[in-house]
C-alpha positions as CSV (number, residue, x, y, z in Angstrom):
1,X,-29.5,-0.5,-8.6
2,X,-25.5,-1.4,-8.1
3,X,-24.2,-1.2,-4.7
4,X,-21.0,-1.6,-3.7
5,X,-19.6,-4.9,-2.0
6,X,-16.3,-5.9,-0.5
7,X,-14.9,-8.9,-2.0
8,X,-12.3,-10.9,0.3
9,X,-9.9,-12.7,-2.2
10,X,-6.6,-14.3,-1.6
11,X,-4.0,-11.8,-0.8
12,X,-1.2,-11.0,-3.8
13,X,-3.9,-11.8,-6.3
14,X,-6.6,-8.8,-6.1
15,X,-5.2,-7.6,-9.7
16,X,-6.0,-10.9,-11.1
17,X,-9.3,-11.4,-9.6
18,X,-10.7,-7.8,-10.7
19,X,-9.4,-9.0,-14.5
20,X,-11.7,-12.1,-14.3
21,X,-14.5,-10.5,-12.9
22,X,-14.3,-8.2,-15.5
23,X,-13.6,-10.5,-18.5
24,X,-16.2,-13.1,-17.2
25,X,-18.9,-10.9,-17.2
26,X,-18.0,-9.4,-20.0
27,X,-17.7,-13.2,-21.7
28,X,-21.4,-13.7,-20.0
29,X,-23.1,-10.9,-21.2
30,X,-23.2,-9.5,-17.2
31,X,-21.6,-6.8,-18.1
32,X,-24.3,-4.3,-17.0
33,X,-24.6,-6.1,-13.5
34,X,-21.1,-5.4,-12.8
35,X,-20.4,-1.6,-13.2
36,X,-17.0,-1.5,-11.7
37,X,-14.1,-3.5,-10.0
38,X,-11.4,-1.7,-7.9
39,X,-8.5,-2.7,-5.8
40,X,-7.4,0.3,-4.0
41,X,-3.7,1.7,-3.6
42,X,-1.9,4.2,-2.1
43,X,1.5,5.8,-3.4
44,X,3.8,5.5,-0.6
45,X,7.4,7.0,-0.2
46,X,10.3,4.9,1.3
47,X,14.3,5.2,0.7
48,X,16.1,3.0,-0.2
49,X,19.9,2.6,-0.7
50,X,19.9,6.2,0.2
51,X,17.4,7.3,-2.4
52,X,13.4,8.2,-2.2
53,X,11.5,5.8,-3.9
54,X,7.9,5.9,-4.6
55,X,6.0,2.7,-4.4
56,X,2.4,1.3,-4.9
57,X,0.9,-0.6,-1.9
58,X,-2.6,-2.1,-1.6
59,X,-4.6,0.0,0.5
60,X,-6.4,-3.1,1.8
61,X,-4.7,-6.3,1.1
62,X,-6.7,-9.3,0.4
63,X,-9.4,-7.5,-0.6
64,X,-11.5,-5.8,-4.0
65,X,-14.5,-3.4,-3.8
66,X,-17.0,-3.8,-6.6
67,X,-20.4,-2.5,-7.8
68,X,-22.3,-4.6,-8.7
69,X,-26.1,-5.0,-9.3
70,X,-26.9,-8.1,-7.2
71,X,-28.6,-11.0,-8.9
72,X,-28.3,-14.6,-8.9
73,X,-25.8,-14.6,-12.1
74,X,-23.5,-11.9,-10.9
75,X,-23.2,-13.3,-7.6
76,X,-22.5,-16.5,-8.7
77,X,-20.0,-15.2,-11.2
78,X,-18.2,-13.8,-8.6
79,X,-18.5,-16.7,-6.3
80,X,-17.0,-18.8,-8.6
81,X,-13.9,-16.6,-9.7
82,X,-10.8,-18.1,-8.8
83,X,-9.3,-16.7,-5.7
84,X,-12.4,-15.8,-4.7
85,X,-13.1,-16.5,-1.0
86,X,-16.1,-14.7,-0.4
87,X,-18.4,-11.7,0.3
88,X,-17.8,-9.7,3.8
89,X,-20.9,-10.5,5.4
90,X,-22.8,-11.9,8.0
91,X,-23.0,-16.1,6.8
92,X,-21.5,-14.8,3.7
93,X,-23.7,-13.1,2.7
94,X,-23.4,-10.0,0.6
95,X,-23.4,-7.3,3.2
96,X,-23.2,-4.0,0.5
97,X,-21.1,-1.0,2.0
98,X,-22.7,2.6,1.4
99,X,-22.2,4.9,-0.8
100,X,-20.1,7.5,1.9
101,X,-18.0,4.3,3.1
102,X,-17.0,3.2,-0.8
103,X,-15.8,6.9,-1.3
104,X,-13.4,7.1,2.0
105,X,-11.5,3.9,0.4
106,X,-11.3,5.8,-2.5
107,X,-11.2,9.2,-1.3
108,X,-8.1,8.2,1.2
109,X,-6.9,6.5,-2.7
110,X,-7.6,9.9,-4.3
111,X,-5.8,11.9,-1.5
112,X,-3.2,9.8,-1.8
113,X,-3.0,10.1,-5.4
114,X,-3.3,13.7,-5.3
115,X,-0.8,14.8,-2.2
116,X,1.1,11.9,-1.6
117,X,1.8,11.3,2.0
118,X,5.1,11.6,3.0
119,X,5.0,8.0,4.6
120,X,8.5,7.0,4.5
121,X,9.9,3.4,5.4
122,X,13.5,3.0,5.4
123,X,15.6,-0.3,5.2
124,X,17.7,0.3,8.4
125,X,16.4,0.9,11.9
126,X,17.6,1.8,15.3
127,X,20.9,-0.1,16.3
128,X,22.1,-0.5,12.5
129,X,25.2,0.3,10.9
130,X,25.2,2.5,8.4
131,X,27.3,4.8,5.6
132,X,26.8,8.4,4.8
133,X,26.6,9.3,1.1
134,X,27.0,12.6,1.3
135,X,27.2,15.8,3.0
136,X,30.1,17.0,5.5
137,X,30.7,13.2,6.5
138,X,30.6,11.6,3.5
139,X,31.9,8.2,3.7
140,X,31.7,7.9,7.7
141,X,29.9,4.9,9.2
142,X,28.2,5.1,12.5
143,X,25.3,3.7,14.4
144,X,21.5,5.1,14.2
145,X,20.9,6.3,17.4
146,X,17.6,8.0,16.9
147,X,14.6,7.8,13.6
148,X,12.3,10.6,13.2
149,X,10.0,10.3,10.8
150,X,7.7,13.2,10.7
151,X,10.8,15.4,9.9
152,X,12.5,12.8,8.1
153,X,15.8,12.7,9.8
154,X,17.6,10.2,11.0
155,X,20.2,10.7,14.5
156,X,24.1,8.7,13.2
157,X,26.6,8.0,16.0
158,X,29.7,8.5,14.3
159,X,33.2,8.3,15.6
160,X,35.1,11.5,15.1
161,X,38.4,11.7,17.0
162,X,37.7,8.0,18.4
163,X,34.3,9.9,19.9
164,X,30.9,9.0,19.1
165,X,29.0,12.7,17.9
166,X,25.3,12.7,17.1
167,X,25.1,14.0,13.8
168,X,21.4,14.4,12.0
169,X,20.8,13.8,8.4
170,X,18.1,12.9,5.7
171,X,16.7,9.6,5.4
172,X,18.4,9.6,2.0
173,X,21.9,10.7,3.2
174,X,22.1,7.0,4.6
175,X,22.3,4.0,3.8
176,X,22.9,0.1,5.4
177,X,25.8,-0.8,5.9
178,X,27.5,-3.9,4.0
């Protein structure tokens, strides 16, 4: 019976380690000891010069989930894929996850997939300089004062009359500063 079991890899190279597992055993004839390889993502939102952006971002770096049917070849096979650091276990020893855990990586992937959530990163913070694109003071430069992500707004200080005014805009009505 095939169980699922969390891989620990080097980080940046999870795509690359699923697509030897898979084309090893394949190559090997394992292919029925190794049902399925997955590095799980999540679509994230961040802005970017002033414009949303949606990105893909490992859901747990440095590691792939499998399920695999646990036998001296297949274990070996994945043992000795490049990259390949180890099982998450106790001595390093296959520890498999159940079936409920496997499907909250993936459901949190397929949630994520489905209704993105609005997780926004932005390439300015609190104390930078920066231009507005657009709106009543386009082309004004001022200071972010305040960041509120939940509503996705962002509090500019800019100088009107030689006075700072607070003035609150979109993520993507801003952007850095040159």
């Amino acid at each position: 019976m095939a169980r699922w079991y969390i891989i620990h890899v080097y980080s940046g190279f999870e795509n690359k380690v699923r697509d030897s597992i898979l084309s090893e055993a394949e190559r090997l004839g394992l292919s029925d000891g190794v049902e399925d390889v997955q590095v799980p993502t999540e679509t994230i939102t961040e802005v970017k010069r002033g414009k949303k952006v949606q990105t893909e971002r490992k859901f747990m770096p440095g590691y792939v989930l499998a399920k695999l049917q646990m036998t001296d070849d297949v274990y070996h096979l994945v043992k000795n894929t490049p990259k390949v650091t180890g099982f998450l276990g106790n001595d390093n020893k296959p520890q498999p996850i159940s079936e409920k855990e496997a499907a909250r990586y993936f459901g949190g992937v397929e949630e994520a997939k489905s209704a993105p959530k609005q997780q926004i990163s932005v390439d300015y913070e609190i104390g930078d300089q920066v231009k507005v694109l657009d709106g009543p003071f386009a082309s004004f430069n001022g200071l972010v004062e305040e960041l509120d992500f939940d509503k996705q707004k962002v509090k500019v200080g800019v100088s009107i009359f030689g006075r700072a005014t607070p003035v609150e805009l979109d993520f993507e009505q801003v952007e850095l500063s040159k």
